[in-house]
C-alpha positions as CSV (number, residue, x, y, z in Angstrom):
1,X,0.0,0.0,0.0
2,X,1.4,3.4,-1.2
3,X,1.7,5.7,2.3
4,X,1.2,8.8,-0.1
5,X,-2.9,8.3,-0.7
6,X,-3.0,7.8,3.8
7,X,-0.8,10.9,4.2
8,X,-3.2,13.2,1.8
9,X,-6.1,12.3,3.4
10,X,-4.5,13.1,6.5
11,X,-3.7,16.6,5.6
12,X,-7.3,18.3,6.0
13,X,-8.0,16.5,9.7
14,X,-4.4,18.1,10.4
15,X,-5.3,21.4,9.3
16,X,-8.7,21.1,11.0
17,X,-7.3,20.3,13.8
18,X,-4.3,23.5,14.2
19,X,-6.7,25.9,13.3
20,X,-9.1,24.9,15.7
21,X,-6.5,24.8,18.4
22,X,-5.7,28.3,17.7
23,X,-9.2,29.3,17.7
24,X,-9.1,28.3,21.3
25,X,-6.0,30.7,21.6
26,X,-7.6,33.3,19.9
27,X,-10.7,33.0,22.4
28,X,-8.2,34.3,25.2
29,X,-7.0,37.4,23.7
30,X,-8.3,40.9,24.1
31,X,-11.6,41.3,21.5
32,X,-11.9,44.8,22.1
33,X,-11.4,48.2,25.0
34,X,-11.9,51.5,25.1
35,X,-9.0,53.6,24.8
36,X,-8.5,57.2,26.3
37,X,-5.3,59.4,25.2
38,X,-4.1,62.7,26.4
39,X,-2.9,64.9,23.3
40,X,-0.4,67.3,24.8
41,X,1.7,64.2,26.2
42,X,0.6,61.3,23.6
43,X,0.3,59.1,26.7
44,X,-3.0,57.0,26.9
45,X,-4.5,54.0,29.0
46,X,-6.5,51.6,27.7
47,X,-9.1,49.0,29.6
48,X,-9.7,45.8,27.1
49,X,-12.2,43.2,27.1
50,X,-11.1,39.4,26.5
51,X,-13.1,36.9,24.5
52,X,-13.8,34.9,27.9
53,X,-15.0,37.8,29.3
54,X,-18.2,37.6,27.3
55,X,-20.4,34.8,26.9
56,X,-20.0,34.7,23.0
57,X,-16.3,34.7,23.3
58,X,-17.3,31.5,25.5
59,X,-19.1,30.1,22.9
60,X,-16.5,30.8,20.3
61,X,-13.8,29.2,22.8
62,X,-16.4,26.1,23.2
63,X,-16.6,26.0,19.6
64,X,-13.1,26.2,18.7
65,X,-12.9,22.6,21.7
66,X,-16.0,20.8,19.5
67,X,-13.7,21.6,16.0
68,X,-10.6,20.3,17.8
69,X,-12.6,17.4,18.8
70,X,-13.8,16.8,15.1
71,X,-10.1,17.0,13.6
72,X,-8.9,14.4,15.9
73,X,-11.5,12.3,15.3
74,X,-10.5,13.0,11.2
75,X,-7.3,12.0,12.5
76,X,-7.3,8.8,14.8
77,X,-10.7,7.1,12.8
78,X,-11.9,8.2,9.4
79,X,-10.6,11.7,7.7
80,X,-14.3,12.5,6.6
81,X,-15.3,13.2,10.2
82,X,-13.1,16.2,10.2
83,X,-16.1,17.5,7.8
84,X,-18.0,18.2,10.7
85,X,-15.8,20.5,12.0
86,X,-18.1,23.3,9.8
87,X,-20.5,22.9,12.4
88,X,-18.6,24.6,15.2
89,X,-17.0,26.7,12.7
90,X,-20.1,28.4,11.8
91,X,-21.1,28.9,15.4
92,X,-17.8,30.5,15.8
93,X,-18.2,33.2,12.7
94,X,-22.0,33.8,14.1
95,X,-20.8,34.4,17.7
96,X,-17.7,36.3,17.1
97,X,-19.6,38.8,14.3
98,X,-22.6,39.4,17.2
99,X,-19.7,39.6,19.5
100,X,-19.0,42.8,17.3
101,X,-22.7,43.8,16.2
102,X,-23.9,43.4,19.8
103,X,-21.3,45.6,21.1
104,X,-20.2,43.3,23.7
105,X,-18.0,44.5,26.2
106,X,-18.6,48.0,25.7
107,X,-21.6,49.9,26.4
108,X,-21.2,53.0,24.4
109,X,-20.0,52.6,21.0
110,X,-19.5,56.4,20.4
111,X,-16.1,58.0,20.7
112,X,-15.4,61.1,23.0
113,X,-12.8,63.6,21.8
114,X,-12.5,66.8,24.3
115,X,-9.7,69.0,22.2
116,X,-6.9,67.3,24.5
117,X,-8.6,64.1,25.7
118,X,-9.9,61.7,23.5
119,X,-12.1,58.4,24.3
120,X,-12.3,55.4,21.6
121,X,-13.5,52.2,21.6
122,X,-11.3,49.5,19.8
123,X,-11.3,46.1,18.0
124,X,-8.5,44.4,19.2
125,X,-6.6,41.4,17.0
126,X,-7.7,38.7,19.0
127,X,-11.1,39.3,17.8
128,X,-10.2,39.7,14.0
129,X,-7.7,36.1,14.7
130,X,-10.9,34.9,16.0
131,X,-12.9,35.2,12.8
132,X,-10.5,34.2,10.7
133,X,-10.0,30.9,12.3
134,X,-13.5,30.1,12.3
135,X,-13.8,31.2,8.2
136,X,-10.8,28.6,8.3
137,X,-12.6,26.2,10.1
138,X,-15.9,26.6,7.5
139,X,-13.9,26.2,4.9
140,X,-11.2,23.7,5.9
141,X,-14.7,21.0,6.8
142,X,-16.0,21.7,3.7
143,X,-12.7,20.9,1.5
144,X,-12.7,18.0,4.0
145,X,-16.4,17.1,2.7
146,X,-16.0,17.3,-0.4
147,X,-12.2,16.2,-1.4
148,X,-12.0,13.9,-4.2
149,X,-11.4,10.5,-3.1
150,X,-7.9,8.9,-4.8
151,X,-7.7,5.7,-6.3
């Protein structure tokens, strides 16, 4: 038997299976905060909001476990299980764009600017390395789905 076909149909539970692991990650970083800076010095503090500190970034982090789950399973029994992986995955895009839309984690989406003193709300990176895992994730179970099958 040729180990090239078994290590191809490996590849997609293995992807499945890093990016949902990072989702996880990305569920612990800072989503957003509210940032307030002082013109005359260009000094600033900044308060931020993780995705565990909201229920959706909870969900997202529970979602990123289930899509791990599914890409071991790809990997230790059959590499089509990985496929379900798009189920979490789209929970994840859906809670981390209400995450956004909802304005989780900050009350008052308007920004303050007082000539010297200025008060923002933010996105932070965690929340954009969020989405883009569970896109991943969406994508990755359904090129898992529907890969061609080699001879």
């Amino acid at each position: 038997m040729d180990p090239q076909p078994v290590r191809a149909a490996r590849g997609y539970p293995l992807a499945v299976t890093a990016v949902a692991a990072l989702l996880v990650f990305c569920a612990i970083l800072p989503w957003s905060g509210v940032e307030a800076r002082v013109g005359l010095f260009g000094a600033g503090i900044s308060g931020d909001v993780r995705g565990i500190d909201d229920g959706l970034g909870v969900y997202a982090l529970l979602a990123g476990l289930a899509a791990l789950a599914c890409g071991l399973a790809g990997l230790l029994a059959h590499p089509r299980l990985a496929a379900l992986a798009v189920l979490p995955g789209g929970v994840a895009v859906a809670v981390t764009l209400m995450f956004q839309l909802q304005g989780s984690g900050l009350r008052d989406r308007v920004s303050v600017h007082l000539g010297v003193l200025s008060v923002t709300p933010v996105t932070r990176a965690g929340w954009f390395a969020a989405l883009a895992c569970a896109l991943v994730l969406v994508i990755l179970g359904l090129l898992a789905l529907f890969r061609r099958a080699r001879p």
